[in-house]
VODRENZA-932736 format. One record per residue (C-alpha): residue number from 1; residue in three letters; x, y negated, z. Coordinates in Angstrom, 2 decimals, always signed. Layout:
# residues N
     n   res        xx        yy        zz
   NUM   ALA         X         Y         Z
...
//
This chain:
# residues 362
     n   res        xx        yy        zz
     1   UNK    +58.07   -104.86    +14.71
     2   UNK    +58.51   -107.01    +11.60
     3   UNK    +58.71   -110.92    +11.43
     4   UNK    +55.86   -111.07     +9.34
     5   UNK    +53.63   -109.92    +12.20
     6   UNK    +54.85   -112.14    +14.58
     7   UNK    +54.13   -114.92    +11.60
     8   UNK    +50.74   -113.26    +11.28
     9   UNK    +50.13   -113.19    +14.76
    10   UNK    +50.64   -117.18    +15.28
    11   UNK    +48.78   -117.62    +12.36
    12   UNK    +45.64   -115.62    +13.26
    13   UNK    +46.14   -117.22    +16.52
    14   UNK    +45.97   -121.12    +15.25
    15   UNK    +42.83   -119.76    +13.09
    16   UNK    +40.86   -118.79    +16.05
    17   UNK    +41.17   -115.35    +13.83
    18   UNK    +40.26   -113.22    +16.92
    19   UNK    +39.61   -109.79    +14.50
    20   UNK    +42.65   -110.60    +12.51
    21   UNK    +44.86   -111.23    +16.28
    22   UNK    +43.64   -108.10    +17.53
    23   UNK    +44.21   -106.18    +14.49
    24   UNK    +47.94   -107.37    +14.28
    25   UNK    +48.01   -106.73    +17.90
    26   UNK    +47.14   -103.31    +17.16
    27   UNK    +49.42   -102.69    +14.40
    28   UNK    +52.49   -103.97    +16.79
    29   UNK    +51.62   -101.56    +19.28
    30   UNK    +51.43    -98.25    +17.05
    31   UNK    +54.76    -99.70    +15.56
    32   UNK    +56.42    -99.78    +19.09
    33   UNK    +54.55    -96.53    +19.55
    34   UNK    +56.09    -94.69    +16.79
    35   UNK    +59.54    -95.85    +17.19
    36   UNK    +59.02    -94.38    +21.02
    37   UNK    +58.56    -97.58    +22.83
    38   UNK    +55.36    -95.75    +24.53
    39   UNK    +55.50    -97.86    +27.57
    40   UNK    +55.52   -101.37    +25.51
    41   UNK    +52.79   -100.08    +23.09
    42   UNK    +50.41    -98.46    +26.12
    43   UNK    +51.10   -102.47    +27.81
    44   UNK    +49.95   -103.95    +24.54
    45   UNK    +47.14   -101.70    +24.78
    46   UNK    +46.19   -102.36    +28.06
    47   UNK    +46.61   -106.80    +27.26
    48   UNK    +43.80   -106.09    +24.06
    49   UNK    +41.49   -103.50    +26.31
    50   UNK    +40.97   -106.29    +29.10
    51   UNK    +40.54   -109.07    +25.86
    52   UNK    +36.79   -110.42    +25.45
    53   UNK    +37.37   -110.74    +21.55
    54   UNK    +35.08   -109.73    +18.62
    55   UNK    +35.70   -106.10    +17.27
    56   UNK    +32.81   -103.70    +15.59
    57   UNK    +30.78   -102.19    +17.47
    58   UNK    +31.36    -98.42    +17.67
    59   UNK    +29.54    -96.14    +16.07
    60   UNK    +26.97    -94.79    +19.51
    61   UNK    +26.34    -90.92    +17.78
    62   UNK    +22.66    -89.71    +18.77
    63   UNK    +23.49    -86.92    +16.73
    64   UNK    +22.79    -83.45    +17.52
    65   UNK    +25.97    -82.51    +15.49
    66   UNK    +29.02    -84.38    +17.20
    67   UNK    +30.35    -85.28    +20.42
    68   UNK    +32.71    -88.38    +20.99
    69   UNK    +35.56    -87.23    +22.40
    70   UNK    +38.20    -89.14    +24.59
    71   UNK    +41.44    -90.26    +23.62
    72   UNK    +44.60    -89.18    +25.36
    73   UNK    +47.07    -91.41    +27.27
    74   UNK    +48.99    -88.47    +28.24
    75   UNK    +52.32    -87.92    +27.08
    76   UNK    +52.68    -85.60    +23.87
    77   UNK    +55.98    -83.90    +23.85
    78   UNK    +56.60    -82.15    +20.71
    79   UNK    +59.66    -80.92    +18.41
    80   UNK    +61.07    -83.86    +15.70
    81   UNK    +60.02    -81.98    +12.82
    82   UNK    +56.35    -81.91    +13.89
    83   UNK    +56.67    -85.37    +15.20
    84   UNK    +57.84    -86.56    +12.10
    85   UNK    +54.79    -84.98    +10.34
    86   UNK    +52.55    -86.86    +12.47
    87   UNK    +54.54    -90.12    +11.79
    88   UNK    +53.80    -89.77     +8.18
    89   UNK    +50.38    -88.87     +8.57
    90   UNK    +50.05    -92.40    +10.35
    91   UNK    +51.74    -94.04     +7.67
    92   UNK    +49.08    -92.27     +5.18
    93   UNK    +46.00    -93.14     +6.67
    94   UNK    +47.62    -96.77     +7.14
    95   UNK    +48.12    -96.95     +3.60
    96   UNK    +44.39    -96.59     +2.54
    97   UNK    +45.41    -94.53     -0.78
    98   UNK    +42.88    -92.36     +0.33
    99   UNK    +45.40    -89.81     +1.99
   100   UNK    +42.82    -88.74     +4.37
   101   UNK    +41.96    -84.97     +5.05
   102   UNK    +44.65    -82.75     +7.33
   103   UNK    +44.81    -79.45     +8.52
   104   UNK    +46.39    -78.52    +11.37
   105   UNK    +47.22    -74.72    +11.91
   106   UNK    +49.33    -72.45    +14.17
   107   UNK    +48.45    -70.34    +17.41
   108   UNK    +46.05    -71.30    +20.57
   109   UNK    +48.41    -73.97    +22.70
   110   UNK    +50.46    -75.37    +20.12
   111   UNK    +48.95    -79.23    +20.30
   112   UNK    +47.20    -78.70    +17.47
   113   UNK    +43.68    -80.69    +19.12
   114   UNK    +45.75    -83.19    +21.78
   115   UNK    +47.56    -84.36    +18.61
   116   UNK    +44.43    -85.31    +16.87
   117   UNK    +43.58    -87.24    +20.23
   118   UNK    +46.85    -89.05    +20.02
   119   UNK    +46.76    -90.11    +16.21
   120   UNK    +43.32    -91.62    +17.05
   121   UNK    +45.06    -93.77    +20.12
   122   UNK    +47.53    -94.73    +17.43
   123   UNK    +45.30    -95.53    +15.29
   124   UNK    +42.61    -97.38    +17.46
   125   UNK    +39.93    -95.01    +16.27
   126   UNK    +36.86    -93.71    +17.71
   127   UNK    +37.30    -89.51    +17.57
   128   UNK    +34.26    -87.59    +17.04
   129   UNK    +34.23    -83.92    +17.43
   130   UNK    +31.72    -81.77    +15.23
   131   UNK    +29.80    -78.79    +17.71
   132   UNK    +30.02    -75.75    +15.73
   133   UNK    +27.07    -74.68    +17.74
   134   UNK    +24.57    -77.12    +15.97
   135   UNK    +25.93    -76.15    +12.71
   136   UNK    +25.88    -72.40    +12.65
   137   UNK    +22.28    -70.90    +12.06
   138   UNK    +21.52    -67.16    +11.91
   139   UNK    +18.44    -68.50     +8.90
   140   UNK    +19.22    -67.55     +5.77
   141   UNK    +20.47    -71.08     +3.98
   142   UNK    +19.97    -73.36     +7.18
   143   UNK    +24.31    -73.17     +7.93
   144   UNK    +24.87    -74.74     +4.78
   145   UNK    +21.76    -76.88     +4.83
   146   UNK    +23.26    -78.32     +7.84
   147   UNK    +26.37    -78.86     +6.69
   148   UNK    +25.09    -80.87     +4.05
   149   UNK    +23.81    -82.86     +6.81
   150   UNK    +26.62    -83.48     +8.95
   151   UNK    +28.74    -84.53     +5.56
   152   UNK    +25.94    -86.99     +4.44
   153   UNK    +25.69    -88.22     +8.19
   154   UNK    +30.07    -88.88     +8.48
   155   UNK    +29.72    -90.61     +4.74
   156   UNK    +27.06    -92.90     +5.73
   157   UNK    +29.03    -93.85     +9.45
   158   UNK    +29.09    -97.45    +10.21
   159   UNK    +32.81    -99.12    +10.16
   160   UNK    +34.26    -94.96     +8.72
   161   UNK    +38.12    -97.28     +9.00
   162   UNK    +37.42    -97.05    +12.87
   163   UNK    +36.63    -93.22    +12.97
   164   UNK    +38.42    -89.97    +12.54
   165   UNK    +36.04    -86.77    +12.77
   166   UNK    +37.75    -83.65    +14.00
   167   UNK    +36.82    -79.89    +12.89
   168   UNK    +38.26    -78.00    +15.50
   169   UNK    +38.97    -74.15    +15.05
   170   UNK    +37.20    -74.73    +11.41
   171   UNK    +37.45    -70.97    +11.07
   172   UNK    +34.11    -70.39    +11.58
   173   UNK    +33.08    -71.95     +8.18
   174   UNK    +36.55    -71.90     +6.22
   175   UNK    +37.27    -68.08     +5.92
   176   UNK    +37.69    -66.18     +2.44
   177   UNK    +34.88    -65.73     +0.81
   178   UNK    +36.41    -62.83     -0.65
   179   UNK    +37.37    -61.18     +2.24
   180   UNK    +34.91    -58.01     +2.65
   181   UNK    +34.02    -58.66     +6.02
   182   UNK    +32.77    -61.96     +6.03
   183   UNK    +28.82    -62.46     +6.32
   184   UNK    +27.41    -63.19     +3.16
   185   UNK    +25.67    -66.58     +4.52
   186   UNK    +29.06    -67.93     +5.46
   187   UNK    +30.41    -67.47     +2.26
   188   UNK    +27.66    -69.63     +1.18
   189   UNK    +28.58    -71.77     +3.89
   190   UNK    +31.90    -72.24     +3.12
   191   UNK    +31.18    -73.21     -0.68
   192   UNK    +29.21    -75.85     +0.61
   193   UNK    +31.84    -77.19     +2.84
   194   UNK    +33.83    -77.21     -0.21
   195   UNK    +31.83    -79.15     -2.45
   196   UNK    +31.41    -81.88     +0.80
   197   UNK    +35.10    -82.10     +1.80
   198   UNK    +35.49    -83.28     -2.54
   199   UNK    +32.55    -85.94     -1.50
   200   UNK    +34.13    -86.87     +1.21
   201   UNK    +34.36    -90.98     +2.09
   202   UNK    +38.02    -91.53     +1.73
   203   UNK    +38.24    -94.55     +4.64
   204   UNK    +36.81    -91.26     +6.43
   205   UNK    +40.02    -89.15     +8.59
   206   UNK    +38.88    -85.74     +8.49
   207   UNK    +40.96    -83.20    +10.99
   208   UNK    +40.53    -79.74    +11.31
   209   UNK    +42.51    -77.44    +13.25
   210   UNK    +42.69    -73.59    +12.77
   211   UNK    +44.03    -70.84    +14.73
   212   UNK    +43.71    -68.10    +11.43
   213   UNK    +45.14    -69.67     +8.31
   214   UNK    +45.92    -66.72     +6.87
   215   UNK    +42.64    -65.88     +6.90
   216   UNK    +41.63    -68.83     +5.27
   217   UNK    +40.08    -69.61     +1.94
   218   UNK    +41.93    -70.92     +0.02
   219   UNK    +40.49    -73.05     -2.01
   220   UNK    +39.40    -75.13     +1.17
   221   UNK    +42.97    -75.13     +1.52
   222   UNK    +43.81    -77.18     -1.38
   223   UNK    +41.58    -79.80     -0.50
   224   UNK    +43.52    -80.66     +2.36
   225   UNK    +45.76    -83.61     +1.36
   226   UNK    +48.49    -82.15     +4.22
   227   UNK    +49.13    -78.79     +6.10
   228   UNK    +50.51    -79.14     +9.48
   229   UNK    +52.47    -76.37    +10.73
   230   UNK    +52.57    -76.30    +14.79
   231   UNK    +54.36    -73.12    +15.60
   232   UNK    +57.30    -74.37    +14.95
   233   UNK    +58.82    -74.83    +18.34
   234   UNK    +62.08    -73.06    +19.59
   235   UNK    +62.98    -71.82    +23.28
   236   UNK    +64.86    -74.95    +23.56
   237   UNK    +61.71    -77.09    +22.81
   238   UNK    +59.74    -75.32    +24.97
   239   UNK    +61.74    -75.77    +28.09
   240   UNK    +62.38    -79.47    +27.19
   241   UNK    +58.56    -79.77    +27.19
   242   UNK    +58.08    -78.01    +30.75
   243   UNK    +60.43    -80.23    +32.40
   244   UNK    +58.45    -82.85    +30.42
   245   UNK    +55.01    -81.22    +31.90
   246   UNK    +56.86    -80.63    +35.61
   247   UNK    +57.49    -84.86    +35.00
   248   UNK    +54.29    -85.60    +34.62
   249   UNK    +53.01    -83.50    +37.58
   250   UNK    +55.31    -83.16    +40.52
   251   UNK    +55.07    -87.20    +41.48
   252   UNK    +51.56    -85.92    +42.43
   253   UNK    +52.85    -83.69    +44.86
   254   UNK    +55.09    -85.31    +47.57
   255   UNK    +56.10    -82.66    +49.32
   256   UNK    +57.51    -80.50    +46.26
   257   UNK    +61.04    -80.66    +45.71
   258   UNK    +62.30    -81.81    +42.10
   259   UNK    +65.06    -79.19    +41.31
   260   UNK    +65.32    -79.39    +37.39
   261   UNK    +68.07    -76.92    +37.22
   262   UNK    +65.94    -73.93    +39.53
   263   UNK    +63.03    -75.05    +37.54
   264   UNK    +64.68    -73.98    +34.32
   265   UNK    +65.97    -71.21    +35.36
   266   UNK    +62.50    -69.79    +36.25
   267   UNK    +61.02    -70.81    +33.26
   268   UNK    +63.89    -69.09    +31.29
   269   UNK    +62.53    -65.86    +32.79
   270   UNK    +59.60    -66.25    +30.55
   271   UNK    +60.46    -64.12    +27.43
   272   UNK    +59.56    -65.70    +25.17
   273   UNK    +58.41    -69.16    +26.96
   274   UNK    +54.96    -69.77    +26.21
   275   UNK    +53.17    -72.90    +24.23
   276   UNK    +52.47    -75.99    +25.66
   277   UNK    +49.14    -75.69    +26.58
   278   UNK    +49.73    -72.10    +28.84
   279   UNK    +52.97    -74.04    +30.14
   280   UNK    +50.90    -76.79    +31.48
   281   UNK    +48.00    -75.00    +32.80
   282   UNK    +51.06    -72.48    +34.48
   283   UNK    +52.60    -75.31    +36.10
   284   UNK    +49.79    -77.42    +37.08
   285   UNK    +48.50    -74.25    +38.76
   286   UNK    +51.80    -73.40    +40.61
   287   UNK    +51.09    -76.66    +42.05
   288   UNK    +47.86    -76.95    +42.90
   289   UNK    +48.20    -73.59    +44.79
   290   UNK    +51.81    -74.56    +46.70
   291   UNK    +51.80    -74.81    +50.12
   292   UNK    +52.84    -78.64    +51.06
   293   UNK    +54.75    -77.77    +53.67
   294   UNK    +57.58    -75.42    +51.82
   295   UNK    +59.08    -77.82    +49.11
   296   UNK    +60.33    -74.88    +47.14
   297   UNK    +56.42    -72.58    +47.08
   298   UNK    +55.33    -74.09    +44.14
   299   UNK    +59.03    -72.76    +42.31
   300   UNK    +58.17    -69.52    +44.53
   301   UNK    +54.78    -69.42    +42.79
   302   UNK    +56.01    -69.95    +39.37
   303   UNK    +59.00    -67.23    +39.76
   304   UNK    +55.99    -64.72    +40.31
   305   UNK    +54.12    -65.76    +37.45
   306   UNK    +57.09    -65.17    +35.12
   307   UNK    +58.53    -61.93    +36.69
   308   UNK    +55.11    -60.04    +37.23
   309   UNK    +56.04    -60.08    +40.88
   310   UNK    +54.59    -61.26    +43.95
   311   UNK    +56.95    -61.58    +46.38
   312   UNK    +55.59    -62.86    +49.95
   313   UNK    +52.15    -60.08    +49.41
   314   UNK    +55.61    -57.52    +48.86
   315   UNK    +57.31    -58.44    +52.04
   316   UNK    +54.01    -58.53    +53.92
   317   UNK    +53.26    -54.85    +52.59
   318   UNK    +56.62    -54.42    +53.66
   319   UNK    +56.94    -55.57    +57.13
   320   UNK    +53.72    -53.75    +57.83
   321   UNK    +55.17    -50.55    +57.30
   322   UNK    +58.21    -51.08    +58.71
   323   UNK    +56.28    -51.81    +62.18
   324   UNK    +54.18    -48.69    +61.99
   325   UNK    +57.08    -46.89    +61.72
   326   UNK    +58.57    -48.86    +64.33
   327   UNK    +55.34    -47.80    +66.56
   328   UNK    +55.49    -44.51    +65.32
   329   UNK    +59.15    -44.04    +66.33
   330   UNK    +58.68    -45.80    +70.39
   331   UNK    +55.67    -43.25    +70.50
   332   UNK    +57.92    -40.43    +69.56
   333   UNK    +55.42    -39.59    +66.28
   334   UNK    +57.71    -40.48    +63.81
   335   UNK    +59.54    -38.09    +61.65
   336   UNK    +63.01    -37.08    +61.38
   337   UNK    +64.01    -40.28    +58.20
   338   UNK    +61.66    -42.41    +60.28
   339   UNK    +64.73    -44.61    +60.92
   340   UNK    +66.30    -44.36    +57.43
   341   UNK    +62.92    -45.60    +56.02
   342   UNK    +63.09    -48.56    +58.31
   343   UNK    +66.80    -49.12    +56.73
   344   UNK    +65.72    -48.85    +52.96
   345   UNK    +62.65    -51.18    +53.74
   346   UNK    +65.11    -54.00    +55.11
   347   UNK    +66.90    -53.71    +52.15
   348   UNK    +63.94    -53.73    +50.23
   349   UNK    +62.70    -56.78    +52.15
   350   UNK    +66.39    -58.70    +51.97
   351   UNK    +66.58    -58.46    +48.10
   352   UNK    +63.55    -59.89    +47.50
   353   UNK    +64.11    -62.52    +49.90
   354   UNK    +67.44    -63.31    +48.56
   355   UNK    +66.00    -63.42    +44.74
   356   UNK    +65.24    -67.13    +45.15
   357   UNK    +67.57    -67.86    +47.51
   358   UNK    +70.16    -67.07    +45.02
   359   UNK    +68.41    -69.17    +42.61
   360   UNK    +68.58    -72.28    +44.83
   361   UNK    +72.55    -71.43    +45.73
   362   UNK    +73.83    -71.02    +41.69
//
């Protein structure tokens, strides 16, 4: 935060400048936001959501073509180099130079759509999400037709500085033309999305997200004023972020013990550690499923998951053969090993009880 907003901020304040206040209350807030002060900005936030001061009115969609889509308060964890991206894509669209179309590319899990949610928070933008569904026609001509329409629709959007529209998995309508198995109609589709994206209203943030960019065309590429790349995350990140994830669960769960270093341990058993968004649904389901009254069964639960194993269903199968042999053996049926089996399935049964054990002791 600078000393001119403060100025600005008494100023609009003296004015009765309510849309001027609350726009230098906003700008504050993404600064304290982007310098990591998340707590301070979310506050600020909070102060101007509860505020009964003028601001546009939002653009209500009754169109068959988008749906508005949420913002996210949920933390974002991501590595520096794609969180410095993002930074400077801020910056851009602050800038109104008419920086304004982004593509965002790398594999299913990577961020790629919770970002987008999180730039519009920073922002204080409305995000719209185009259905893919509506678009796509199996008539000859109507796919582009109707991406004419969406286009002249998002240029014609009341207040376009308080909107970003997100293309997610854009594939569908960005892949080579050239490429000798794509449908004839969505090659026509795609040079129509090329001639809109060039038409497009620059106060307009257009973000589209693809899991195939090699596939893509690419001259759509080139029209795309910057080309995020979100598979770059190492092992390292990766476990940062599901101790991260873990954070933002386990307080949910009082019964659940909060034992970083078995936790990481488990998850280094993942080779390789997945993306964020399988980590979080892996965790978050380890959870959910724990039983709340052994502190350690969600760890128990997650130590399966990595390893392929599951070890209480083993040591059931396992104790239920060691007692028919048992009965086998007081009823004089059992064979001659009868009692070596019952040896090798105690060891069986005391090395996978000892696998976590051993985890909890180290």
């Amino acid at each position: 935060m600078k000393k001119k907003n403060v100025l600005n901020l008494i100023k609009y304040y003296i004015e009765n400048n309510d849309e001027s206040f609350r726009n230098e209350a906003y700008e504050i807030a993404k600064d304290f936001d982007q310098n990591g002060d998340y707590q301070v900005a979310e506050y600020i936030m909070a102060l101007l959501s509860d505020v009964n001061t003028f601001v546009p009115q939002s653009y209500e969609s009754g169109s068959e073509f988008f749906t508005k889509v949420e913002v996210s308060n949920v933390s974002l964890p991501l590595p520096v180099e794609i969180k410095n991206d993002i930074v400077g894509i801020v910056n851009a669209i602050s800038k109104n130079i008419g920086v304004n179309k982004f593509l965002f590319e790398g594999a299913p899990g990577t961020g790629k759509t919770e970002t987008v949610k999180h730039i519009a928070r920073i922002l204080n933008r409305e995000l719209y999400q185009a259905e893919f569904d509506t678009i796509i026609d199996s008539k000859l001509g109507q796919t582009s037709k109707n991406i004419n329409a969406i286009f002249d629709e998002i240029n014609h959007l009341p207040h376009p500085e308080k909107i970003i529209i997100l293309f997610d998995e854009i594939d569908a309508l960005a892949l080579d033309r050239l490429n000798n198995n794509d449908l004839r109609e969505m090659g026509r589709a795609t040079s129509t999305l090329l001639k809109e994206l060039d038409k497009l209203n620059e106060k307009i943030v257009f973000i589209a997200t693809t899991n195939l960019y090699k596939s893509f065309d690419k001259a759509i590429i080139r029209r795309f004023d910057k080309i995020i790349n979100f598979n770059r995350y190492s092992q390292e990140d990766l476990l940062e972020i599901a101790v991260s994830i873990l954070s933002e669960y386990i307080d949910k769960f009082p019964s659940a013990v909060r034992d970083i270093k078995l936790f990481k341990k488990i998850i280094n058993t993942l080779n390789p550690i997945p993306y964020p968004g399988d980590l979080k649904n892996l965790i978050r389901t380890a959870l959910a499923f724990s039983d709340s009254t052994n502190e350690y069964d969600y760890l128990t639960r997650l130590y399966e998951t990595a390893n392929n194993v599951n070890i209480k269903e083993n040591i059931k199968k396992l104790q239920e053969q060691k007692q028919k042999l048992t009965t086998d053996i007081l009823r004089g049926d059992a064979d001659d090993d009868a009692r070596g089996q019952i040896s090798a399935i105690d060891s069986e049964i005391t090395k996978y009880t000892e696998k976590l054990e051993q985890m909890i002791s180290d």
